[in-house]
ROKEKE-639688 format. One record per residue: residue number from 1; residue in one letter; x, y, z of N, C-alpha, C, O, CB in turn. Coordinates in steps of 0.1 Angstrom, whole numbers. Glycine has a CB too. Layout:
<atoms>
NUM:A:X:Y:Z:X:Y:Z:X:Y:Z:X:Y:Z:X:Y:Z
...
</atoms>
This chain:
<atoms>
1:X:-78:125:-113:-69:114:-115:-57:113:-106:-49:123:-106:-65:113:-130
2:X:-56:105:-101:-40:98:-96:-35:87:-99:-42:77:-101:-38:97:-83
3:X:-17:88:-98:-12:79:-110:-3:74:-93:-1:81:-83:0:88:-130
4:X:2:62:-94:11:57:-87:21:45:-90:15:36:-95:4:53:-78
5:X:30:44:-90:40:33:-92:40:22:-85:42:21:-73:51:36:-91
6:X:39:14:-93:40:-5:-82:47:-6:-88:48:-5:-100:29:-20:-81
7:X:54:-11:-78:71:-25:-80:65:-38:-81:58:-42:-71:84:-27:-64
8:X:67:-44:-89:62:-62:-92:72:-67:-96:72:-73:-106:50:-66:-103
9:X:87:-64:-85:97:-69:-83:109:-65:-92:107:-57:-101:94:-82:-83
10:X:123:-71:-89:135:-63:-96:143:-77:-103:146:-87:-96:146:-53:-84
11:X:144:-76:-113:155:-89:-118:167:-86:-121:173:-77:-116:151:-96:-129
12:X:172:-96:-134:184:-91:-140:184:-98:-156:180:-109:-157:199:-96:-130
13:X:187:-90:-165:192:-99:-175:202:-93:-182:208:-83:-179:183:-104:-183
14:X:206:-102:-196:219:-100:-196:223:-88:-208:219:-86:-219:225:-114:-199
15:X:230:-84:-202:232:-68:-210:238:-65:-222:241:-54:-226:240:-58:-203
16:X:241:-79:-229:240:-79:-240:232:-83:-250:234:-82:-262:247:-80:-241
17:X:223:-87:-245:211:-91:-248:200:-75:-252:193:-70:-261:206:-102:-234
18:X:204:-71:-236:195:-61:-236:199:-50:-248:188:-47:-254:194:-55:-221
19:X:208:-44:-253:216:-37:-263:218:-42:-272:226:-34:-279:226:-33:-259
20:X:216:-53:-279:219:-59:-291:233:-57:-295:242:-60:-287:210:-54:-301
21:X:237:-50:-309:246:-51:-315:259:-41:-309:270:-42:-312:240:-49:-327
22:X:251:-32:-298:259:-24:-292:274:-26:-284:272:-24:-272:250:-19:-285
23:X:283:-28:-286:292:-25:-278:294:-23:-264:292:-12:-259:295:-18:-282
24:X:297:-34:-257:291:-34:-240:301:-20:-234:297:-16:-223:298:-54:-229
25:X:313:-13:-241:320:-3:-238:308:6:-240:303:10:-229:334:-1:-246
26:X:302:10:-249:291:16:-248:279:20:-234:278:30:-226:286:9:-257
27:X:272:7:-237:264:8:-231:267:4:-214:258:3:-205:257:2:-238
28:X:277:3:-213:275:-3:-199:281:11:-191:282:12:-178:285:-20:-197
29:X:285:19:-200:283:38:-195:270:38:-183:271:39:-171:278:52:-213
30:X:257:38:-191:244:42:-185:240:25:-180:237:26:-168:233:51:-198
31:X:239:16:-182:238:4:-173:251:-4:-172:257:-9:-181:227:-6:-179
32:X:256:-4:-156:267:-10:-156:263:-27:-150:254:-29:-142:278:0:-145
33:X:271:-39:-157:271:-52:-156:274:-54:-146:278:-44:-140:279:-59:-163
34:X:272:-66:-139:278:-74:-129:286:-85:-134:285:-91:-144:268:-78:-121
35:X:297:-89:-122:307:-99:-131:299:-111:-141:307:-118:-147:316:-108:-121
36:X:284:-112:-141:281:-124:-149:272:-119:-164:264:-126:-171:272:-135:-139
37:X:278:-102:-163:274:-96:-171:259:-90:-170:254:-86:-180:277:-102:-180
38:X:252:-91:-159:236:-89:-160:234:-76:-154:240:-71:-145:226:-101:-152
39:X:225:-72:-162:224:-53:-152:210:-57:-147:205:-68:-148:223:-31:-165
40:X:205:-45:-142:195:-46:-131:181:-38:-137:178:-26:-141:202:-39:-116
41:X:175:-50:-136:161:-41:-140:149:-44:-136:148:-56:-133:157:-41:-153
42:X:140:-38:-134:125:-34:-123:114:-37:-135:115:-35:-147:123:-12:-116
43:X:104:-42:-127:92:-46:-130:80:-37:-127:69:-41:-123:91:-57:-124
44:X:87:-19:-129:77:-8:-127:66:-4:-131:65:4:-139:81:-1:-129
45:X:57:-9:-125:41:-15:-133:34:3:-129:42:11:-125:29:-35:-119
46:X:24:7:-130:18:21:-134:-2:17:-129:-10:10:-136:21:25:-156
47:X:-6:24:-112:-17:25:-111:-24:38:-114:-19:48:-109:-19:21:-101
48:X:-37:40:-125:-41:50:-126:-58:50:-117:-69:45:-122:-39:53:-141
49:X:-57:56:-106:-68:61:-103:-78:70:-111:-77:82:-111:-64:66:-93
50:X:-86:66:-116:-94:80:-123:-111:76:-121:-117:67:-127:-90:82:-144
51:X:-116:85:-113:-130:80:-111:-133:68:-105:-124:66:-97:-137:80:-121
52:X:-141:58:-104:-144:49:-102:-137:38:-109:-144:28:-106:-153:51:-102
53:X:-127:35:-115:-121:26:-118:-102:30:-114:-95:40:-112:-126:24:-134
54:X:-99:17:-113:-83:18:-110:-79:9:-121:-86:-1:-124:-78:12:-93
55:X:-71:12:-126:-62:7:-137:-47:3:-135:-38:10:-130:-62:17:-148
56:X:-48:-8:-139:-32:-13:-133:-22:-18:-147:-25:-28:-153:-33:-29:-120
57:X:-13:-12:-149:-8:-9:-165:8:-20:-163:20:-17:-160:-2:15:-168
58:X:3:-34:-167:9:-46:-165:12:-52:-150:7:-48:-139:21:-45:-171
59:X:21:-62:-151:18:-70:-137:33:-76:-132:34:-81:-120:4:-84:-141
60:X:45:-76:-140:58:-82:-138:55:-95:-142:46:-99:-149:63:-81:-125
61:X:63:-102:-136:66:-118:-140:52:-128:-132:45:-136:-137:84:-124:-132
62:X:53:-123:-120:43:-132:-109:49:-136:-97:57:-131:-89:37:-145:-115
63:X:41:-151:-98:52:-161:-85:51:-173:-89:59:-182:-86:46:-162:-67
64:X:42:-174:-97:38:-190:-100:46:-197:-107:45:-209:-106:27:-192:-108
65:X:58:-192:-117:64:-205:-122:75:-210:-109:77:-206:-98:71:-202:-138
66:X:80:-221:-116:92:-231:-107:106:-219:-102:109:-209:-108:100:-247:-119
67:X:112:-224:-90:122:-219:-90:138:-220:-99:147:-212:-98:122:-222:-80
68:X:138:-233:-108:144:-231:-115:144:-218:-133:152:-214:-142:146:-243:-114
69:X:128:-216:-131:127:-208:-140:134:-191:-135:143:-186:-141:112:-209:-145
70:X:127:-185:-122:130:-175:-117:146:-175:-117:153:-164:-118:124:-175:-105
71:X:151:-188:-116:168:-189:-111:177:-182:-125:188:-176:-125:174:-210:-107
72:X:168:-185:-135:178:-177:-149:174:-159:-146:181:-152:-152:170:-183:-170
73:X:166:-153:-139:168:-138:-135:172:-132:-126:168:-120:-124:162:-132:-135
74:X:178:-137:-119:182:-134:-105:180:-122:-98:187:-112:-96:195:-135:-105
75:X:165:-127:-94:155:-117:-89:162:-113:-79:170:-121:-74:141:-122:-85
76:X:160:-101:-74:166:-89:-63:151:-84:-56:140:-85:-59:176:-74:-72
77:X:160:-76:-44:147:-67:-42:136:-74:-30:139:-86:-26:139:-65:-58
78:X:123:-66:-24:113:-71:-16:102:-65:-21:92:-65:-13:115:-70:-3
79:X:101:-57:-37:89:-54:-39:80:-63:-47:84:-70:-56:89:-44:-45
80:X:71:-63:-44:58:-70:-47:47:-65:-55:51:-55:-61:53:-73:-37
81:X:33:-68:-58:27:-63:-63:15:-56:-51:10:-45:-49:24:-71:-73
82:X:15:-69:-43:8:-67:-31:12:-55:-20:5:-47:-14:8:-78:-24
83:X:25:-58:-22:29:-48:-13:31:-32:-10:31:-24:-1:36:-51:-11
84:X:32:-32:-27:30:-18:-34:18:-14:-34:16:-2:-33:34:-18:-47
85:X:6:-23:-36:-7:-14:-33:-9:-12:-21:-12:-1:-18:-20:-18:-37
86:X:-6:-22:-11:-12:-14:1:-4:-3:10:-8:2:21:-16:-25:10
87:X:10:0:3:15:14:3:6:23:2:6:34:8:25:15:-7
88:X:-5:20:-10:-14:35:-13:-27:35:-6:-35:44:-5:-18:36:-30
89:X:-27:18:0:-39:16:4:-52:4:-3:-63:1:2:-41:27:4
90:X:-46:1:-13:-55:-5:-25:-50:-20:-22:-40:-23:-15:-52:3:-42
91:X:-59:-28:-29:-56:-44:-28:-58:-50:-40:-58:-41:-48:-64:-52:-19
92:X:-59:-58:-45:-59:-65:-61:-69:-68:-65:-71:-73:-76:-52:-75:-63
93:X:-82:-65:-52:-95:-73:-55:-98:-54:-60:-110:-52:-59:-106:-84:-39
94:X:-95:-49:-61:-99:-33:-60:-99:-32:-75:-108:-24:-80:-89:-21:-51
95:X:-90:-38:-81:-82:-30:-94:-96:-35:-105:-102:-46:-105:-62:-39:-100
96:X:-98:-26:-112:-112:-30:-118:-106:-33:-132:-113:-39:-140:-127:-17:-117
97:X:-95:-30:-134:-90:-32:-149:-75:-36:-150:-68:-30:-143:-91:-21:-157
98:X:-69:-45:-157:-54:-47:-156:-49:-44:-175:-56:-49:-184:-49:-67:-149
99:X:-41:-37:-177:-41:-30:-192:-28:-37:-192:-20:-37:-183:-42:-11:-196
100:X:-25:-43:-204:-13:-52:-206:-4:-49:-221:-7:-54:-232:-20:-67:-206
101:X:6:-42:-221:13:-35:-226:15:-43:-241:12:-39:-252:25:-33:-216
102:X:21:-58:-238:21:-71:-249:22:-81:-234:22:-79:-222:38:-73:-263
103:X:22:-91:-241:17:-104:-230:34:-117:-231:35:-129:-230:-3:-115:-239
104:X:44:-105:-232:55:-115:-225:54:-114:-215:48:-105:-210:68:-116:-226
105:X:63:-125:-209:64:-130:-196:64:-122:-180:57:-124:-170:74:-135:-197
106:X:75:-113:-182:76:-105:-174:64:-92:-173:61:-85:-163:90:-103:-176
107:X:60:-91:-186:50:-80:-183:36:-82:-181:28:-72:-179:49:-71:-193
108:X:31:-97:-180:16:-101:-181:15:-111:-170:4:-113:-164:11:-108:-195
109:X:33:-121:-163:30:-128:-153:23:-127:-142:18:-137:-136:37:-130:-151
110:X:21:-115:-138:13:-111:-124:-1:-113:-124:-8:-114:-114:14:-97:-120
111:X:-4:-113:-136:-21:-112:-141:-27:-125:-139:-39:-124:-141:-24:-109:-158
112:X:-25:-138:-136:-26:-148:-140:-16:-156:-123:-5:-154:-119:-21:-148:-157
113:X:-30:-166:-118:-19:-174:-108:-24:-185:-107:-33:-190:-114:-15:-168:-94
114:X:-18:-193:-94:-23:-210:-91:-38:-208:-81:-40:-203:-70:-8:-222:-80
115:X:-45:-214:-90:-55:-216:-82:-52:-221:-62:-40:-220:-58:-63:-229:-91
116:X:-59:-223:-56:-59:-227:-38:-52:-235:-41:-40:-233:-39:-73:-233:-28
117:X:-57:-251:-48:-49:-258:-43:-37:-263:-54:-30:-274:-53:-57:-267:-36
118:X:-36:-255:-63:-24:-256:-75:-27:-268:-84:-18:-276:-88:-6:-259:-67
119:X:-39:-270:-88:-45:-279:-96:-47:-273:-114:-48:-279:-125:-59:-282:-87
120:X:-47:-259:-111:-50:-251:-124:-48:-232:-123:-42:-227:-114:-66:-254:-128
121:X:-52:-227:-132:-46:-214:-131:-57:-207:-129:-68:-213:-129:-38:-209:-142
122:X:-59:-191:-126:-72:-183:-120:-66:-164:-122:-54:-160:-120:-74:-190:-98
123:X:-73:-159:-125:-72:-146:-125:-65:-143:-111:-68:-148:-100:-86:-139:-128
124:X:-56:-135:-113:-50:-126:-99:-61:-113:-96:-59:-109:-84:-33:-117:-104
125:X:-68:-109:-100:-73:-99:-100:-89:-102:-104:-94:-97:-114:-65:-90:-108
126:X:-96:-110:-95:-107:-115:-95:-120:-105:-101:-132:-108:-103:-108:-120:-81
127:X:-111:-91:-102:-129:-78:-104:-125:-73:-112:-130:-62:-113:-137:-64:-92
128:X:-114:-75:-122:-104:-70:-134:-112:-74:-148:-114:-85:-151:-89:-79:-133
129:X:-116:-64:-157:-111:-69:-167:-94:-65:-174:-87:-55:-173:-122:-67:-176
130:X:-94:-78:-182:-76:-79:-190:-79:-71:-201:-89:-72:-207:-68:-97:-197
131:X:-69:-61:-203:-70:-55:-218:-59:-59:-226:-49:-55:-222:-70:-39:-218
132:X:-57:-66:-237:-50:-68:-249:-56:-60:-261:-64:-50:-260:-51:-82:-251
133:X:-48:-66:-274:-59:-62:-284:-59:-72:-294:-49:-81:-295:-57:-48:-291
134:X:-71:-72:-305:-70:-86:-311:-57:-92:-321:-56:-104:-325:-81:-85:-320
135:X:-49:-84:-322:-36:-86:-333:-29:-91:-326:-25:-102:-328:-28:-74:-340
136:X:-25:-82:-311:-15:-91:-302:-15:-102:-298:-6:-110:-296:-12:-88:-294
137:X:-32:-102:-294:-34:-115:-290:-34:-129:-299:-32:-140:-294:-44:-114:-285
138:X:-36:-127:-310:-34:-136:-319:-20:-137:-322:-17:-145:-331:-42:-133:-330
139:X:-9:-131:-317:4:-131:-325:10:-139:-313:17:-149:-314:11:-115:-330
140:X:6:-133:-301:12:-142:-288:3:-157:-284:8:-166:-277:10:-131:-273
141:X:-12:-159:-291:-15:-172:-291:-10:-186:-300:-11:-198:-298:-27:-171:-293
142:X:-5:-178:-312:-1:-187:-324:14:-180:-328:17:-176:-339:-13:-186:-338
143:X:25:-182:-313:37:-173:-315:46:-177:-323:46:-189:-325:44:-171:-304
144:X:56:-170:-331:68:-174:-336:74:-184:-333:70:-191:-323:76:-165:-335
145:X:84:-188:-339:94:-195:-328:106:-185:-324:114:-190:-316:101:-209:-334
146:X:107:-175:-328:117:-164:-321:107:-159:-304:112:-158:-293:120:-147:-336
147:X:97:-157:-307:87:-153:-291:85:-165:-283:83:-163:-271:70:-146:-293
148:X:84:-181:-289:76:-189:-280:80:-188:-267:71:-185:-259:77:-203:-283
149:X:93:-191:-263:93:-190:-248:90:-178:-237:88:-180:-225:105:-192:-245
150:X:88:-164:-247:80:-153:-239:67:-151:-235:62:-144:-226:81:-143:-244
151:X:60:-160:-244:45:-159:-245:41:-179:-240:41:-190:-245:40:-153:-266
152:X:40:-174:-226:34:-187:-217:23:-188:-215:18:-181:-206:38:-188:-204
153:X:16:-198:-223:4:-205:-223:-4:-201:-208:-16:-197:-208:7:-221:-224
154:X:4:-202:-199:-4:-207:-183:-6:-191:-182:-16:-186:-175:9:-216:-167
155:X:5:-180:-189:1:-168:-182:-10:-162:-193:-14:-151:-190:14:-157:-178
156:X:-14:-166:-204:-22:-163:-215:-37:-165:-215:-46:-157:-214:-17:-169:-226
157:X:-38:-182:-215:-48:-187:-218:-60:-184:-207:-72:-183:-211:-44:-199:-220
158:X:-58:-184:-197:-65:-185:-186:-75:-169:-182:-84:-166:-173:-53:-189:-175
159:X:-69:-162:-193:-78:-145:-193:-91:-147:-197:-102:-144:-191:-72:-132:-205
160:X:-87:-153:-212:-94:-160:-222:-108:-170:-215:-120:-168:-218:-83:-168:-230
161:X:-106:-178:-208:-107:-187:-201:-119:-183:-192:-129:-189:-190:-94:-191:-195
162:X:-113:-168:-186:-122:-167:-174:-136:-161:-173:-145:-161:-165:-114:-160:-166
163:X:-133:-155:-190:-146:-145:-193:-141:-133:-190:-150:-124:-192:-160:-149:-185
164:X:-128:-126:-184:-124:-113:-180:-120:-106:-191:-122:-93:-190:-114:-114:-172
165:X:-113:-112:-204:-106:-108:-213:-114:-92:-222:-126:-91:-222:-104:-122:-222
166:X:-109:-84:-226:-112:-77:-235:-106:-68:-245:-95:-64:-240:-119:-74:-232
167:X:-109:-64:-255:-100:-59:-268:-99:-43:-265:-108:-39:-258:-108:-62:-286
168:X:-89:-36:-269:-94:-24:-275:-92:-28:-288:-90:-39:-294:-86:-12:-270
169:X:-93:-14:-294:-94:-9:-309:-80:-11:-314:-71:-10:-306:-99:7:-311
170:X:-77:-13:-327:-63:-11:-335:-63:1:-343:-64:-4:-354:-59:-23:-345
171:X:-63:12:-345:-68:20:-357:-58:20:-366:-48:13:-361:-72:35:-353
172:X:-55:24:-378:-50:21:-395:-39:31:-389:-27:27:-390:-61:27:-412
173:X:-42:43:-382:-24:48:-381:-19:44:-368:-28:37:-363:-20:66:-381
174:X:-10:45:-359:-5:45:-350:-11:50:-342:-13:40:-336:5:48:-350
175:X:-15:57:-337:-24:64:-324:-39:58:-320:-47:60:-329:-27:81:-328
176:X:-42:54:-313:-56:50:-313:-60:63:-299:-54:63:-289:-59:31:-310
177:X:-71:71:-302:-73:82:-293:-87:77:-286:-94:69:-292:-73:98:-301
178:X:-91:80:-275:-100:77:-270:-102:64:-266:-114:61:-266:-107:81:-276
179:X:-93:55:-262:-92:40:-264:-102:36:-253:-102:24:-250:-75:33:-263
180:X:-113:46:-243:-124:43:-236:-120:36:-221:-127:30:-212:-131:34:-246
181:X:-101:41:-224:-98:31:-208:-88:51:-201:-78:51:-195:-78:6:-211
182:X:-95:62:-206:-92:78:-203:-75:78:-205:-69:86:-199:-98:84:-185
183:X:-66:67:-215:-57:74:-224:-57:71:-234:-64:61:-237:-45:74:-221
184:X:-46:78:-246:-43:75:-261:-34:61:-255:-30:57:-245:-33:88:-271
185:X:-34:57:-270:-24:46:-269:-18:45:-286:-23:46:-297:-32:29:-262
186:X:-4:43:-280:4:46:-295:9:29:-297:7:22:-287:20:60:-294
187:X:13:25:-307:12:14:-313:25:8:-321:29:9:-333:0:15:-321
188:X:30:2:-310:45:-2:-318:49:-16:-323:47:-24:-314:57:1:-310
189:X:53:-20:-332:56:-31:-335:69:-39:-336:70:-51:-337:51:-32:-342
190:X:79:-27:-336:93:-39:-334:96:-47:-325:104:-56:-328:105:-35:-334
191:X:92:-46:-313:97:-50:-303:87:-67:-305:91:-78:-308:95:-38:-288
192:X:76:-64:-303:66:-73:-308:55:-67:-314:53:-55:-313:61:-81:-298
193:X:46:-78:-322:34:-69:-327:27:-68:-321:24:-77:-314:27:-70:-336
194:X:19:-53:-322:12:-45:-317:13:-43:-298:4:-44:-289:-1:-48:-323
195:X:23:-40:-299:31:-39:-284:20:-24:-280:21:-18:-291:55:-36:-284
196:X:13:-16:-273:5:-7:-264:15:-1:-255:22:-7:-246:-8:-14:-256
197:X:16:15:-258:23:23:-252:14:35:-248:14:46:-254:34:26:-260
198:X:3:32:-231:0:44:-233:6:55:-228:16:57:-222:-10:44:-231
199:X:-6:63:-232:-4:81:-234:-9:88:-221:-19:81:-217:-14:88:-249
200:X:-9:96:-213:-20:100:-198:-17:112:-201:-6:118:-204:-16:95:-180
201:X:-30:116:-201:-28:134:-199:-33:132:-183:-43:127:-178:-43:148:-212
202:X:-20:138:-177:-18:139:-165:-17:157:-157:-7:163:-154:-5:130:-166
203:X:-29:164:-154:-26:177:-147:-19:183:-164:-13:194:-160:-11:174:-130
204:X:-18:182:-175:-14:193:-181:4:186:-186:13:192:-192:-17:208:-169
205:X:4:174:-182:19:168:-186:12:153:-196:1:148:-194:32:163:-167
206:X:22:150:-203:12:139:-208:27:127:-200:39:128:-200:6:139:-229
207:X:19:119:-198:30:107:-190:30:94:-199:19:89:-203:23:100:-172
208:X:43:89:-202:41:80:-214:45:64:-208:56:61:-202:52:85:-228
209:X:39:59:-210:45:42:-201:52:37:-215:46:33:-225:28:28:-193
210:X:66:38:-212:73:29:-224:76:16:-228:83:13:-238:83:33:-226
211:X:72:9:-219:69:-6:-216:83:-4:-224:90:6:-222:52:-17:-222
212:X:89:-17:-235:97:-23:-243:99:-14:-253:110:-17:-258:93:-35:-245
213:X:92:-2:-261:97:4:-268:109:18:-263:110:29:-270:86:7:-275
214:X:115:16:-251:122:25:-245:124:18:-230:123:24:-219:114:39:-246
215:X:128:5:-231:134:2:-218:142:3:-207:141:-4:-198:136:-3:-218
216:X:150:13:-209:157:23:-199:165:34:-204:168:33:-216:166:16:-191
217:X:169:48:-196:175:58:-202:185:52:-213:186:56:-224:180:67:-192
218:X:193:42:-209:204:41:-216:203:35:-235:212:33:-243:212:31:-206
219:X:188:34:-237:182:32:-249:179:41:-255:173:41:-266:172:25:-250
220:X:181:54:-249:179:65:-258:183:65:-273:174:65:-282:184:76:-253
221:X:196:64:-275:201:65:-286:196:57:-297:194:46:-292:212:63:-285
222:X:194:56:-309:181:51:-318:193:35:-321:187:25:-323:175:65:-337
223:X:203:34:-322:209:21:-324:206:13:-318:204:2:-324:220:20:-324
224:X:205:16:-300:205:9:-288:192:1:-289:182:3:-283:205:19:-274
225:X:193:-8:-296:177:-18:-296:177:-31:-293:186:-38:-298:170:-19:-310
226:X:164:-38:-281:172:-51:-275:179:-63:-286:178:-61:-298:161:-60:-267
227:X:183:-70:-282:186:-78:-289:175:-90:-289:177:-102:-291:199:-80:-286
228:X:166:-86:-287:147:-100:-280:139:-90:-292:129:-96:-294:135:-96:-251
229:X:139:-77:-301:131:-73:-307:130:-77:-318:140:-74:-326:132:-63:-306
230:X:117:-86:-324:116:-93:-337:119:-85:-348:119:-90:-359:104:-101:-339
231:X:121:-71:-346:121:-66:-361:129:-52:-357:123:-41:-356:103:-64:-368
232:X:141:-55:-356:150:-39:-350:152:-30:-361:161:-22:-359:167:-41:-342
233:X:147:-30:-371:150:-19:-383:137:-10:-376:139:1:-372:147:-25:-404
234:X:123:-17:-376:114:-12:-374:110:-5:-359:101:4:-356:106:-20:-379
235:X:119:-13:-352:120:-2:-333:129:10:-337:128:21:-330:130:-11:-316
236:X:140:8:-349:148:19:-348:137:32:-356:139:44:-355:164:15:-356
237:X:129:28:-362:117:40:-368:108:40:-359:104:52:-359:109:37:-383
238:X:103:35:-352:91:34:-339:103:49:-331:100:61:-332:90:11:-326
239:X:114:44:-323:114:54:-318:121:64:-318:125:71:-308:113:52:-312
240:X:124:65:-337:131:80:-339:116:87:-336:115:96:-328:141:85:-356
241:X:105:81:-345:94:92:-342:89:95:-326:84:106:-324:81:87:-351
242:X:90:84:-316:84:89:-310:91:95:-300:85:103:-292:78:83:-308
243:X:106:92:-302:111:103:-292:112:118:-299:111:129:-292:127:99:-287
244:X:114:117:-313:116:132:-317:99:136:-312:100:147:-306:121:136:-337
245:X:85:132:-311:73:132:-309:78:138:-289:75:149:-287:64:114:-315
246:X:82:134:-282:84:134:-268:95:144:-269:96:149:-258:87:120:-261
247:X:104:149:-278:113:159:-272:108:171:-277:112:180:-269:128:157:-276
248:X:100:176:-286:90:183:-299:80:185:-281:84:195:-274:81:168:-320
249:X:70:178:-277:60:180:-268:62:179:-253:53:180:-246:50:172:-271
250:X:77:177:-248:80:178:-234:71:166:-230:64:169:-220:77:193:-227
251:X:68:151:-235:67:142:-229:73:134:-216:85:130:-218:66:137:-237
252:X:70:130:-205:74:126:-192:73:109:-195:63:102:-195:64:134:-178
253:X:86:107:-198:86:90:-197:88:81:-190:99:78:-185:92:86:-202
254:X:77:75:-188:76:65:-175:82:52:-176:74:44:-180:63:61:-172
255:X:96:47:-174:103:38:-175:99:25:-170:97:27:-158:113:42:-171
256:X:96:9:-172:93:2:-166:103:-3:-164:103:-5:-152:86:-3:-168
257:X:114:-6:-170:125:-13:-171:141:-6:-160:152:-9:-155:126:-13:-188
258:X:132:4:-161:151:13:-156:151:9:-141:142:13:-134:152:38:-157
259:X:161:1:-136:156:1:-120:166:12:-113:170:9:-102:158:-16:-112
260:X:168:22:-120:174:32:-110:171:49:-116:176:59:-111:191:29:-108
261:X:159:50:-131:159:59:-133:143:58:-136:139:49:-142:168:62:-142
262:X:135:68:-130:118:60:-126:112:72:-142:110:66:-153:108:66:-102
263:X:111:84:-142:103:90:-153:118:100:-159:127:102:-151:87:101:-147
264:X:119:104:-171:129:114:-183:119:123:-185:107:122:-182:136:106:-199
265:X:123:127:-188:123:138:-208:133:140:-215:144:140:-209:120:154:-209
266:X:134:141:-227:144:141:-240:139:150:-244:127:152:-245:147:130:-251
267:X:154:161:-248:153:173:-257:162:168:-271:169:158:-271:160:189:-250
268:X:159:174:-280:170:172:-293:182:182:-291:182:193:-287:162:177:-308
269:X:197:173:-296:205:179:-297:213:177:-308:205:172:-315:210:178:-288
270:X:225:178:-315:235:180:-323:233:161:-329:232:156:-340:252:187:-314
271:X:233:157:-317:237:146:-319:226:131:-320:229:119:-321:245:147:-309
272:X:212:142:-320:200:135:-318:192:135:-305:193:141:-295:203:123:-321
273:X:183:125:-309:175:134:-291:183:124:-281:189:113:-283:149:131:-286
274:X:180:131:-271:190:128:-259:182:127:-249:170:126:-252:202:139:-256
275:X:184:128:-237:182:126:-220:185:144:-220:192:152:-226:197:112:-208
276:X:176:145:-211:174:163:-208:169:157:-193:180:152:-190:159:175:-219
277:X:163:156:-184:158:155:-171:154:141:-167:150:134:-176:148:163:-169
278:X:157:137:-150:156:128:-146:145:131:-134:148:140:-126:169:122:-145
279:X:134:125:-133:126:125:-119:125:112:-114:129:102:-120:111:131:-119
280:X:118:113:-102:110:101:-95:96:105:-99:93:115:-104:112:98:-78
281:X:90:97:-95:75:95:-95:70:107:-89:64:117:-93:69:81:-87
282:X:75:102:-76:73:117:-59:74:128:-68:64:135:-67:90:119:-41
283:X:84:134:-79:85:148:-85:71:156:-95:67:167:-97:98:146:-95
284:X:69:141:-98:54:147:-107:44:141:-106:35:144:-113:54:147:-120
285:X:43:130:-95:28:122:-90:22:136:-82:12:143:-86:31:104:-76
286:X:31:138:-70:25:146:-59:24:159:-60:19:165:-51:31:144:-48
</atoms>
């Protein structure tokens, strides 16, 4: 197996949004604002080579909507999705699977684009199947009105649509093992329901993609919860267990969100579990 990091671009939003109830003196310690208050965050998407399939563990925003939509994130940066595979060598017609963490915007846009001549929409990844699962997908087809604007029809419907789509399993506790795509996948729901966090037994380390239940180091602390999470009593129990679960087993956390801190680990301290080590990818890919 080999694991690689794609950039599918860098945005910004607003940092008090991102921290909820938290105190911007707080948080803006470990993410510092810009004068319009927005900190900086990456669209650090996760390729897993293993055997004959390549797995690509979400997709960022895309390209396809309008420029006044992009204009509310004030996208940064020159990474791409394209441009990051062919760093490793790989191309999008290659990726035999795209695994989709939950299907907001920024984490499912890439999956999904304008047909030739922008008449309708078309898989990005023409030899892919999409992995969701049936709960999420039903929660993001028939959304809240607290999620509607995250969960975009154009980037949804069209999986469905193409004949690519397919489920994994939900099992009755949190862990679903063996999920048949070679990781666990743990199962959180505050952020949204049934949000997929997988698990990689990687060489003897297990590597955890924390999509939205752990969006950058500076969320360590169990208060720090976005202010976008439909149910923040229930992220603050999602991840006392799973970080005390990651500081307890020396779990390696794969940040999507942090755009300047790429994988952690958390040990427990006096004060609760904390930040213990910072790598790049390069420290424990190669």
């Amino acid at each position: 197996m080999n694991l690689y990091p794609i950039n599918a671009g860098n945005f910004k939003l607003d940092g008090g949004a991102m921290f909820g109830v938290v105190p911007k003196s707080l948080w803006q310690r470990t993410n510092p604002a810009d004068s319009n208050n927005m900190i900086d965050i990456a669209a650090r998407c996760l390729l897993i080579e293993n055997g004959n399939r390549l797995i690509l563990i979400d997709t960022g925003m895309g390209n396809k909507q309008s420029e006044k939509f992009y204009g509310y994130y004030f996208l940064w940066g020159d990474d791409t999705i394209d441009t990051s595979l062919a760093s490793y060598g790989f191309h999008r017609d290659d990726i035999t699977d795209v695994f989709m963490t939950h299907l907001h915007f920024d984490h499912c846009g890439g999956s999904i684009q304008w047909n030739k001549d922008k008449t309708g929409y078309e898989p990005a990844f023409k030899n892919a199947h999409f992995w969701s699962n049936k709960d999420h997908w039903k929660w993001a087809t028939k959304p809240n009105r607290r999620e509607v604007a995250s969960f975009l029809k154009e980037n949804i419907m069209p999986m469905e649509e193409s004949g690519q789509l397919k489920f994994t399993s939900v099992p009755e506790n949190r862990v679903c093992k063996n999920s048949g795509l070679g990781f666990d996948i743990f199962y959180a729901n505050g952020h949204t329901d049934k949000q997929m966090i997988p698990m990689i037994n990687y060489k003897g380390k297990t590597i955890c993609f924390m999509a939205d239940l752990l969006p950058t180091a500076g969320h360590i602390p169990l208060p720090f919860v976005m202010g976008y999470d439909t149910r923040p009593l229930l992220t603050l129990d999602e991840k006392e267990r799973f970080l005390n679960m990651a500081a307890n087993k020396n779990y390696y956390l794969f940040l999507e969100h942090d755009a300047h801190n790429e994988i952690i680990t958390v040990q427990h301290t006096e004060k609760g579990v904390r930040l213990k080590d910072i790598y790049t990818c390069k420290n424990i890919f190669n």
